[in-house]
C-alpha positions in Angstrom: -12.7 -18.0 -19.7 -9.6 -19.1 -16.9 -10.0 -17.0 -14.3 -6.6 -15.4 -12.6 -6.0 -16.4 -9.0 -4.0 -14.4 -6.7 -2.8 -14.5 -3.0 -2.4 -11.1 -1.0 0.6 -11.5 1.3 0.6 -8.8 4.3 -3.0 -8.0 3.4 -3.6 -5.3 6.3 -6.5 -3.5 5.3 -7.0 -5.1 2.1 -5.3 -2.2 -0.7 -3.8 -4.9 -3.0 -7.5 -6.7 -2.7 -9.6 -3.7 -3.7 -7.1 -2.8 -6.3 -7.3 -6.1 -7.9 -10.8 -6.3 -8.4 -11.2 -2.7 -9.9 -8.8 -3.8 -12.0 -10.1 -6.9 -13.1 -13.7 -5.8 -13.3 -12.0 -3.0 -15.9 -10.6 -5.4 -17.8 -13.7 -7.6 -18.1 -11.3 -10.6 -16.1 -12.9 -13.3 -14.0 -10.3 -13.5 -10.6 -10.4 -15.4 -7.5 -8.2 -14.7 -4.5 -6.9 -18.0 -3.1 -5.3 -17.0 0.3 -4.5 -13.9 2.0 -2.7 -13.8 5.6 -1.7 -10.7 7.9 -0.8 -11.3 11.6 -2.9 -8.5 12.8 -6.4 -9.5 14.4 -7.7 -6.1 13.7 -7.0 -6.0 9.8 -8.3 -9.7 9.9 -11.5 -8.3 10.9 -11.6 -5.6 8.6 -10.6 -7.5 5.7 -13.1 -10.3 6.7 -15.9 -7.7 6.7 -15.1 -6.1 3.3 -13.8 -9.3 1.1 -15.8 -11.8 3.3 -12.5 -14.1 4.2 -10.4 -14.4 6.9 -6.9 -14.2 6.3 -5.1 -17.1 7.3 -2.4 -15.6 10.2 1.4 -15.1 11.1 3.5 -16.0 7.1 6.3 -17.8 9.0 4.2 -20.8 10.5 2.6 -20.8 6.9 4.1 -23.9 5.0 4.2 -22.7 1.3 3.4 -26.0 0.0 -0.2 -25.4 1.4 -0.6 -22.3 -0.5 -3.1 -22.8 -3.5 -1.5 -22.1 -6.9 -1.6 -18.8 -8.3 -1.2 -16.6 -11.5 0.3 -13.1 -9.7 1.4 -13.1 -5.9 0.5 -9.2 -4.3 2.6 -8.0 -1.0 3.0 -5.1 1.1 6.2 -6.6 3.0 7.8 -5.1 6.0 11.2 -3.3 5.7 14.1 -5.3 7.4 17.5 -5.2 7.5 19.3 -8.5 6.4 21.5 -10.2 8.7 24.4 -10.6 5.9 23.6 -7.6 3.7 26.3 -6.5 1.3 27.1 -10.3 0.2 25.2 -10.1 -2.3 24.4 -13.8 -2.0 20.5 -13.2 -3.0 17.8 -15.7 -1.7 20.4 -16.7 0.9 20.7 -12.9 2.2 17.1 -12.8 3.3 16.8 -15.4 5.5 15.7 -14.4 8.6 13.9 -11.3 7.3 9.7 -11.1 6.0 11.1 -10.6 2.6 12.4 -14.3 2.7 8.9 -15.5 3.3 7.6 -13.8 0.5 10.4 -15.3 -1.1 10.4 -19.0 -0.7 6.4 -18.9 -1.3 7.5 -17.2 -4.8 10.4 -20.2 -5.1 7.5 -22.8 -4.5 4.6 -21.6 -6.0 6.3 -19.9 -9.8 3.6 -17.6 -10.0 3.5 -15.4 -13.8 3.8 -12.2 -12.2 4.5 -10.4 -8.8 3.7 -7.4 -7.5 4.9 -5.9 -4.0 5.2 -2.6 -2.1 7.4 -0.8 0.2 8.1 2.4 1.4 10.2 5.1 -0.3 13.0 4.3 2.0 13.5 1.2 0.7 15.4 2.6 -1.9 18.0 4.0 0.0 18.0 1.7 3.1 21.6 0.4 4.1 23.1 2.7 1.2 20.4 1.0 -1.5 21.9 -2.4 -0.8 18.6 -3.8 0.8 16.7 -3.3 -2.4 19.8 -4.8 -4.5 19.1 -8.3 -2.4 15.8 -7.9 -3.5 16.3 -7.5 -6.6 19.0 -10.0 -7.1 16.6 -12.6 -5.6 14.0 -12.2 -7.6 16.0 -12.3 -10.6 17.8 -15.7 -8.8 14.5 -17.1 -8.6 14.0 -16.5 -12.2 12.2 -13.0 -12.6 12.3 -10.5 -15.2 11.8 -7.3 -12.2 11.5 -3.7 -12.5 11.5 -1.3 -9.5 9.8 2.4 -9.5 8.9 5.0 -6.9 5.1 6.2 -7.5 3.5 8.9 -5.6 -0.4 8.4 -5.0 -0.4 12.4 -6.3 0.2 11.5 -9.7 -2.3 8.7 -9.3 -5.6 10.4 -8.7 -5.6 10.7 -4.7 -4.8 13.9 -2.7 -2.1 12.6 -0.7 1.9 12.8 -1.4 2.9 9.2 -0.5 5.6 8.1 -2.4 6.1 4.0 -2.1 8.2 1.7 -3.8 6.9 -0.7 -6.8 8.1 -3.8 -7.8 7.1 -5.8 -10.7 8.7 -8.9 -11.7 7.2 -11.3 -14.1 8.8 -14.9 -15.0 8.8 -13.9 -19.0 10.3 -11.4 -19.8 8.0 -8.6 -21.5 8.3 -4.8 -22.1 6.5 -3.9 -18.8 7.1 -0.2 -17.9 5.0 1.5 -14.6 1.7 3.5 -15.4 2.3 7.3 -16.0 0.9 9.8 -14.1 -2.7 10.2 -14.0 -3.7 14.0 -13.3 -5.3 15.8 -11.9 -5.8 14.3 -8.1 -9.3 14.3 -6.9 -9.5 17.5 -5.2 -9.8 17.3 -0.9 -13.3 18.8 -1.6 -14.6 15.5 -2.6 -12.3 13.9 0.3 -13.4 15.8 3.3 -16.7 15.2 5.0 -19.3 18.0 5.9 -20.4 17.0 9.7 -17.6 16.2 12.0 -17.8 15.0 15.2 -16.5 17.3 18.0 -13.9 14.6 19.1 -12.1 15.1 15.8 -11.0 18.3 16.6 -7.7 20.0 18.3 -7.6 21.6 21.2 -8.5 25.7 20.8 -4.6 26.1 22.7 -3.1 23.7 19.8 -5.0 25.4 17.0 -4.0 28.9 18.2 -0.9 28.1 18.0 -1.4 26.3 14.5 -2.7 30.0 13.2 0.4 32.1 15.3 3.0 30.4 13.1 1.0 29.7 9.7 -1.2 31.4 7.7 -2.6 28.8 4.8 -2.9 30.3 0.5 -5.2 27.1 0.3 -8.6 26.1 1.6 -9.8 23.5 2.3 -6.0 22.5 3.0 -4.3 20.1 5.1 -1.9 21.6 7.5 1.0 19.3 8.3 3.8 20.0 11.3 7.0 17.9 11.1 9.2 16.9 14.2 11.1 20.5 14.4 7.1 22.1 14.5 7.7 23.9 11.1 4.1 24.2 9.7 3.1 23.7 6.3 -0.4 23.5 4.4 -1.6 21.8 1.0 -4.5 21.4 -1.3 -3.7 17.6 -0.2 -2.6 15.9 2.8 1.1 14.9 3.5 1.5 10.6 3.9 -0.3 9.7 6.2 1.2 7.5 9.1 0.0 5.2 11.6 2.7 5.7 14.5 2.3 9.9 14.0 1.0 12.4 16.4 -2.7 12.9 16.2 -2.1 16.5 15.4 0.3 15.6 12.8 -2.3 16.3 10.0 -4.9 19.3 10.7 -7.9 20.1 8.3 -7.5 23.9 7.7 -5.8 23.7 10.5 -8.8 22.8 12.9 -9.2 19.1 13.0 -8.0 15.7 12.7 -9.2 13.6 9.9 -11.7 11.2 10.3 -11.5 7.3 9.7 -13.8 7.7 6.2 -11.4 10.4 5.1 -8.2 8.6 5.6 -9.5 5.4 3.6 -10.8 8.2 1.0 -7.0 9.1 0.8 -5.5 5.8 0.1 -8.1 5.5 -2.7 -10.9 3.2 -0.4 -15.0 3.7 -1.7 -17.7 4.7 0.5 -18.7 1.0 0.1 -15.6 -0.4 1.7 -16.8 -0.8 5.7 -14.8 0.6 8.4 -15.2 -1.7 11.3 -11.9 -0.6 13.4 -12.2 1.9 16.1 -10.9 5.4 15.4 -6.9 4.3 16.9 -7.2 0.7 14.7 -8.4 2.4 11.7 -5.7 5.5 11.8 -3.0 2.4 11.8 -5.2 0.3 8.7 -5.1 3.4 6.6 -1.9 4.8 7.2 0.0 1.0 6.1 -2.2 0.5 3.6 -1.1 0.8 -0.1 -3.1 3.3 -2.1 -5.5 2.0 -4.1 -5.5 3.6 -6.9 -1.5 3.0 -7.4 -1.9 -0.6 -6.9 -5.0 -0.7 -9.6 -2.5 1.3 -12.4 0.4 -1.3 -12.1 -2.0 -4.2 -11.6 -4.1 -3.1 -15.1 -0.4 -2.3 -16.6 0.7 -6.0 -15.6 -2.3 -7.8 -16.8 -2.1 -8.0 -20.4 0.9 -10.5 -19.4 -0.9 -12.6 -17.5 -3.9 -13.0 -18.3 -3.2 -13.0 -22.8 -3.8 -17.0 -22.8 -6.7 -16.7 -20.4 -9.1 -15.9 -22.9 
């Protein structure tokens, strides 16, 4: 049996990577990942621990020519504005941006099938237009693509994150996204029964947590935004990497810890968490949730791997 190779562009923490092989192991496909690169040393070291590879380093002094084939390209690419947005000129208009890299490695290499993720406002960055360029490049560079907004909520994980999904495939096919898979694993089974003392908020911040808000759920996770309205869930707002510490409170009471932040995005127990607490928070809260990237990636294979058997 062929096995499928794949390269995992803006790897981070590895989401793409531990989606693809629960995904391939469910189909019964051999895979091999071929190359991986993410500028940070600190998801390098994670990612090394977990997939045993280091990803290669910074995409733009990566000559595409020296990336290995490959069957279906995976990335999580930065949001950028384009330089010339709104001319509509497709590959051209990226230049200059992280998209473009992605985008000349997809030009050289002619992968079957892509797969890459973005935040929600992606959609509606420069009045939609940014996604249009993307769009009309991949279809310039000869890609049947379909976009979607998922939210890991419908996907099994207690956490709203909504994210943008692209999947482009160079035959066209009648590809549609996963539908919602309910119900979400409950924060029960998320939250972890001894916590250290250094997780928790201050008795003056909880107080004032319990003056404005009283919870209908527990466990819940409470949630302030940047005008300090509070709010409280059977699951846990997005999490972030550049937010407050106390932007997410268990019950009101505590921060969540590293395990239960990779829990979130859809991570196992197995998957080691080398990263201090302040390197992990950022890890988990740009990673892409597992368990959304598995449901497109089992949802694309059948179209990449039907000669492989």
């Amino acid at each position: 049996m062929k096995v499928v190779r794949f390269v995992d562009l803006f790897c981070g923490a590895g989401g793409f990577r531990q989606a693809a092989i629960e995904a391939f192991a469910a189909r019964n496909i051999a895979s091999d990942c071929v190359f991986s690169c993410d500028v940070d040393r600190f998801c390098q070291d994670s990612y090394e621990a977990n997939f045993g590879e280091r990803p290669h380093g910074d995409i733009t002094k990566i000559d595409e020519n020296d990336i290995p084939d490959h069957d279906i390209l995976f990335a999580g690419f930065p949001c950028q504005p384009f330089s010339i947005i709104g001319q509509m000129r497709g590959f051209e208009d990226t230049r200059g941006t992280l998209f473009f890299e992605v985008a000349r490695i997809i030009k050289r290499k002619k992968p079957k099938a892509l797969i890459l993720e973005n935040v929600k406002q992606l959609s509606k960055h420069n009045g939609g237009k940014t996604l249009q360029v993307v769009m009309a490049t991949l279809k310039e560079l000869g890609y049947d693509a379909k976009h979607a907004i998922l939210n890991a909520l419908d996907y099994g994980l207690p956490q709203k994150r909504e994210r943008v999904i692209i999947a482009g495939f160079r035959e066209k096919n009648d590809f549609t996204f996963p539908p919602p898979i309910k119900p979400y694993k409950p924060l029960s089974q998320i939250l972890e029964r001894k916590v250290d003392r250094k997780y928790y908020a201050s008795e003056y911040i909880a107080s004032k947590r319990r003056a404005k808000h009283k919870s209908a759920h527990k466990p819940a996770i409470w949630h302030e935004n940047k005008s300090g309205n509070i709010s409280s869930y059977p699951y846990s707002c997005a999490l972030r990497s550049g937010a407050s510490y106390n932007y997410l409170l268990v019950d009101g009471k505590r921060r969540l810890t590293p395990r239960e932040m990779f829990r979130l995005q859809g991570f196992p127990d197995r998957y080691k968490i080398v990263a201090g607490d302040r390197q992990a928070r950022r890890q988990a809260g740009n990673a892409v949730p597992v368990n959304v990237a598995r449901a497109v990636i089992e949802r694309a294979l059948p179209y990449v791997s039907a000669d492989n058997g």
